[in-house]
C-alpha positions in Angstrom: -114.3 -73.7 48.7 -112.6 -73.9 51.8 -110.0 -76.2 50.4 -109.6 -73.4 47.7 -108.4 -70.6 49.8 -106.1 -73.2 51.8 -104.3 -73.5 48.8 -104.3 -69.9 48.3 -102.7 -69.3 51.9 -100.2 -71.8 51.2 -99.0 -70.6 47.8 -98.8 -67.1 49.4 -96.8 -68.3 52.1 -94.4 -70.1 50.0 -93.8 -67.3 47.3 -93.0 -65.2 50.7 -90.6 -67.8 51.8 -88.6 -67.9 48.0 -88.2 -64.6 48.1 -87.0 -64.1 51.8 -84.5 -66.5 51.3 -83.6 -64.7 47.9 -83.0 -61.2 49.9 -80.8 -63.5 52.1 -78.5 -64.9 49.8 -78.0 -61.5 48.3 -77.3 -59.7 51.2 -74.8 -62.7 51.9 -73.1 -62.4 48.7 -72.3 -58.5 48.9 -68.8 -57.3 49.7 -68.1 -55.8 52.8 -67.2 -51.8 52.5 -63.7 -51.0 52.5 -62.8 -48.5 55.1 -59.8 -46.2 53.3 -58.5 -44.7 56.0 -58.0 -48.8 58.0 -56.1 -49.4 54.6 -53.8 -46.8 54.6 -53.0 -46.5 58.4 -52.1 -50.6 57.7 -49.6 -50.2 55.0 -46.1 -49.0 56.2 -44.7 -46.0 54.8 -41.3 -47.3 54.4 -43.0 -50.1 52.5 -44.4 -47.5 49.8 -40.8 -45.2 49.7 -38.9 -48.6 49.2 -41.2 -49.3 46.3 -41.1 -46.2 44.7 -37.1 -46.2 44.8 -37.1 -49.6 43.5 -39.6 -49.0 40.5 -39.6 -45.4 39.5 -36.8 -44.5 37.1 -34.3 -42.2 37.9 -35.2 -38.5 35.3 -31.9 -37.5 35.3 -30.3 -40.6 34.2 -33.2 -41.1 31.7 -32.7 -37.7 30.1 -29.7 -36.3 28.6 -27.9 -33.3 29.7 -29.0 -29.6 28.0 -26.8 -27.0 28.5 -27.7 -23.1 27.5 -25.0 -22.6 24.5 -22.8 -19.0 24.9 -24.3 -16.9 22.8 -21.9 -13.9 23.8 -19.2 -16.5 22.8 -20.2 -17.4 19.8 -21.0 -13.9 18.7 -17.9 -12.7 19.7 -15.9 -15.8 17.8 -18.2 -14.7 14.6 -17.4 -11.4 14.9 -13.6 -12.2 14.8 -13.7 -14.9 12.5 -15.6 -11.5 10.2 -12.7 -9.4 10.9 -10.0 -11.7 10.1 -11.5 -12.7 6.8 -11.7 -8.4 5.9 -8.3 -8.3 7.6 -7.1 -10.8 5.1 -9.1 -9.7 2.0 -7.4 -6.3 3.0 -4.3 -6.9 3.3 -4.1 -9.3 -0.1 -5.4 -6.1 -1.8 -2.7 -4.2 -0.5 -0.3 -6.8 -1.9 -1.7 -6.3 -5.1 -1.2 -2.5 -5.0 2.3 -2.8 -3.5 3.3 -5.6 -6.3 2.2 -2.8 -9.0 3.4 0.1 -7.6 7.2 -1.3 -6.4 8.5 -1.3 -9.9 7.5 2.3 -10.0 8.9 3.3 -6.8 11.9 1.7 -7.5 12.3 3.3 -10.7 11.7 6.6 -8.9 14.2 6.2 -6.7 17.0 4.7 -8.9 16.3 8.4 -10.8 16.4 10.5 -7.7 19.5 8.7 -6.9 21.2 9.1 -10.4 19.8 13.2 -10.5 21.5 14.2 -6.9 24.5 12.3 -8.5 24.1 14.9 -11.4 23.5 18.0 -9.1 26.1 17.0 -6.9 28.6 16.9 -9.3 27.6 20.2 -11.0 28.2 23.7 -9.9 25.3 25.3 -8.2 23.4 28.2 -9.8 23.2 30.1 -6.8 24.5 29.6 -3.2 22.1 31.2 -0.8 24.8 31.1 1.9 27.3 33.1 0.2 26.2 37.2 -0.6 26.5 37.8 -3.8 28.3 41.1 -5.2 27.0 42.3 -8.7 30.0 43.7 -10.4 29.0 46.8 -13.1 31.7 46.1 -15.4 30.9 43.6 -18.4 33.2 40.8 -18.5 34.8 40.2 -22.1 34.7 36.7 -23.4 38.3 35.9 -23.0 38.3 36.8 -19.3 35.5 33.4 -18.9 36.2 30.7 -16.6 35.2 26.9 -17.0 32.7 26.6 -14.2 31.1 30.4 -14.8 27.6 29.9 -15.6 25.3 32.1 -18.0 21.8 33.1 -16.8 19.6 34.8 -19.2 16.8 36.7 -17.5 14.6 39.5 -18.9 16.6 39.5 -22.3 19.9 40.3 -20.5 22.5 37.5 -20.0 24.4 37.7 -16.4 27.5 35.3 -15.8 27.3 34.0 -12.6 31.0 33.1 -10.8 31.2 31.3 -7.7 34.2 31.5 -4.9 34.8 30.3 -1.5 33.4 33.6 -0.4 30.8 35.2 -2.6 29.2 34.7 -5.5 30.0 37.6 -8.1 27.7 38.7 -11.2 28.9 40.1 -14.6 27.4 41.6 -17.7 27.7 39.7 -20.8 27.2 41.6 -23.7 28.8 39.5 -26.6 26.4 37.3 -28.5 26.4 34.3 -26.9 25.7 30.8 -29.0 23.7 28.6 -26.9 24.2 25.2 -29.7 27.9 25.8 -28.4 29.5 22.4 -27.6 32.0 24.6 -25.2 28.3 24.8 -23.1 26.4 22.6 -20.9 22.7 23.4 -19.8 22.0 22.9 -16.5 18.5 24.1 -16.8 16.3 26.8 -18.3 18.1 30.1 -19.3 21.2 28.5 -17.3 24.2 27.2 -19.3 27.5 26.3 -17.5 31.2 26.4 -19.5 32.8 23.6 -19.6 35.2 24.3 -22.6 36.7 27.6 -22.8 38.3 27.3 -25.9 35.4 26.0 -28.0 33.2 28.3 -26.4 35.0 31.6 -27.6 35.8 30.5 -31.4 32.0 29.9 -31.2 31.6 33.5 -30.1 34.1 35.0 -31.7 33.0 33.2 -34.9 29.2 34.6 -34.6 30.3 37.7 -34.1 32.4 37.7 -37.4 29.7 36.7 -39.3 27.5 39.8 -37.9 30.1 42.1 -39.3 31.3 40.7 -42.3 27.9 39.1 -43.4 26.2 42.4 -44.4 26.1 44.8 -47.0 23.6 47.6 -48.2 20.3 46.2 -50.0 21.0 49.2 -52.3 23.9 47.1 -53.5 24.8 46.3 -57.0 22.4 43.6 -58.4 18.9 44.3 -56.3 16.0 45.8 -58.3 14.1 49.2 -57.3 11.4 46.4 -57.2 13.1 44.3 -54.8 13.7 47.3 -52.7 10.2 48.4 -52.7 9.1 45.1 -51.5 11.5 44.6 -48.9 10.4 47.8 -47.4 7.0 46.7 -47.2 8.0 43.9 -45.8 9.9 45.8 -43.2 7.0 47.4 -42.1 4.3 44.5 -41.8 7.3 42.2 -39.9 9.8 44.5 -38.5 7.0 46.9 -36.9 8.3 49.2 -39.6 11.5 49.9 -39.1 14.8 49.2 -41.5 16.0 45.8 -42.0 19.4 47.1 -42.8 21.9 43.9 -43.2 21.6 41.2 -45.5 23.2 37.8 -44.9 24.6 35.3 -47.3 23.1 31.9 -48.0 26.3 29.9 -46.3 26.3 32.1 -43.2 22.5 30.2 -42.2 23.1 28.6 -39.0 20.7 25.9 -37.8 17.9 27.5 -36.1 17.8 30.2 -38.3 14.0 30.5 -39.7 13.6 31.7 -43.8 10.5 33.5 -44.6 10.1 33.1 -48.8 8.0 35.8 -50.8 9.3 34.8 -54.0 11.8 37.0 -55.1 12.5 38.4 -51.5 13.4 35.8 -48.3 14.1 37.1 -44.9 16.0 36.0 -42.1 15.0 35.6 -38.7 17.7 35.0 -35.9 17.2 34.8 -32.0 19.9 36.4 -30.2 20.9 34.5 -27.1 20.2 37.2 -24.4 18.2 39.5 -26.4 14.2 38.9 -26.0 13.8 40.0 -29.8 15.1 38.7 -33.2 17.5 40.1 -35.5 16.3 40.0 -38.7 18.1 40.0 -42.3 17.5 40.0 -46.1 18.9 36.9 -47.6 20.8 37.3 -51.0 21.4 35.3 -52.8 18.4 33.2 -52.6 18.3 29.9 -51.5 16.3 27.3 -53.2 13.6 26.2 -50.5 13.5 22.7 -51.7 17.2 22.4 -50.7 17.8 19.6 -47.8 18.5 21.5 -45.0 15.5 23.2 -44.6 12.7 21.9 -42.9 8.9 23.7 -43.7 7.5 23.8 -40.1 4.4 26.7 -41.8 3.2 28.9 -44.7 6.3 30.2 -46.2 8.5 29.1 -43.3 11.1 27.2 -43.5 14.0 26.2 -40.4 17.8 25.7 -40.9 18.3 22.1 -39.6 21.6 22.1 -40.7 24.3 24.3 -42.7 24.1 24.6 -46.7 
């Protein structure tokens, strides 16, 4: 029994032993602590900076260079590059209308030049710088200059004659044939002479054929019908009065117009410087189908040219 518990004492004290020793070899083994602040007050400072310089990269060198772009720059180079492309589209139009249009201005030109040739060359209407004196007395035909004009206003025709001095204004009471090659229109109701002698046998030959061209419709050879009619015809077209004259077939001038009613045909004549017509029976008849007349209406033919 006794032995027993020695054994006992001794295996206690030898499990005590092992693990003492155990505790001992671990404690031995453990790292010492590291005091941070020993470690850093070692290491020299320059040390770390030199190492830093050495390994860290430079981020300037490693990054490229950015620069802001000018946006006021580029707008502005936009904005002109905008305004030179309508500049250009504008001005290429305007070619295009100047192209067109140069012809025509040219053309306008070549006729403004050629007309102040004309009026140049002509003798002027009316010179405002000069007074004009109307004279009362009506000049006769044979008293006309070359260069006198005619001006036909309100149904009365005026010859116009122009001096150094003044401008003088006659009556002109002859008929005066306006298809006379002796005249020369300038422009409405204004006629110049240029021939003097054609002009009067032109006038002197019209106004034989007002005197020597009529006769009485009571003649020989018209009917109490043909009477009857004409004076109802003289009142529908003649506002009732009298047609008094007749005129032969071959004294129609061209212009003349020739109403037909059948068995009756009246002439219708404009007077140069008279607002109304003169107006005649014509006998014999003329055959309407005949080549110088021209039908321009119901019944109406014109004289285009003499029978």
């Amino acid at each position: 029994m006794k032995n027993i518990k020695l054994n006992h004492k001794i295996i206690s004290t030898l499990m005590a032993l092992l693990i003492s020793g155990h505790v001992l070899s671990m404690q031995q083994t453990e790292p010492k602590g590291i005091n941070k602040k020993d470690v850093v007050d070692e290491i020299d400072r320059s040390a770390i900076e030199e190492s830093e310089s050495s390994q860290a990269p430079e981020i300037d060198n490693m990054m490229p260079a950015f620069e802001m772009p000018d946006f006021k720059a580029n707008i502005k180079d936009s904005d002109k590059t905008v305004r030179r492309t309508q500049s250009q589209r504008t001005n290429s139009k305007q070619r295009k209308v100047v192209k067109k249009i140069k012809p025509v201005i040219e053309k306008m030109q070549a006729d403004t030049a050629a007309n102040s040739k004309t009026t140049a060359s002509s003798v002027k209407v009316k010179e405002k710088s000069k007074p004009v004196v109307v004279i009362r007395k009506t000049l006769k035909p044979n008293l006309l200059l070359v260069n006198d004009v005619f001006v036909i206003e309100n149904g009365k025709t005026m010859v116009h004659r122009t001096t150094k001095k003044y401008t003088y204004k006659y009556r002109f009471k002859n008929e005066l044939p306006l298809n006379s090659k002796g005249l020369k229109v300038l422009e409405a109701s204004h006629y110049l002479v240029i021939d003097k002698t054609q002009l009067l046998a032109d006038i002197n030959a019209a106004s034989t054929l007002d005197k020597a061209s009529n006769s009485n419709p009571n003649d020989e050879g018209i009917s109490e019908k043909i009477i009857l009619k004409r004076q109802a015809l003289a009142k529908k077209y003649n506002k009732g009065k009298e047609i008094r004259f007749s005129i032969a077939k071959s004294r129609l001038k061209p212009d003349d117009i020739v109403y037909d009613f059948d068995d009756v045909q009246m002439v219708v004549r404009q007077k140069s410087g008279h607002s109304s017509a003169k107006k005649y029976w014509l006998y014999p008849l003329v055959d309407v189908k005949n080549s110088a007349l021209f039908k321009i209406g119901n019944s109406k033919y014109k004289v285009i040219k003499k029978l």
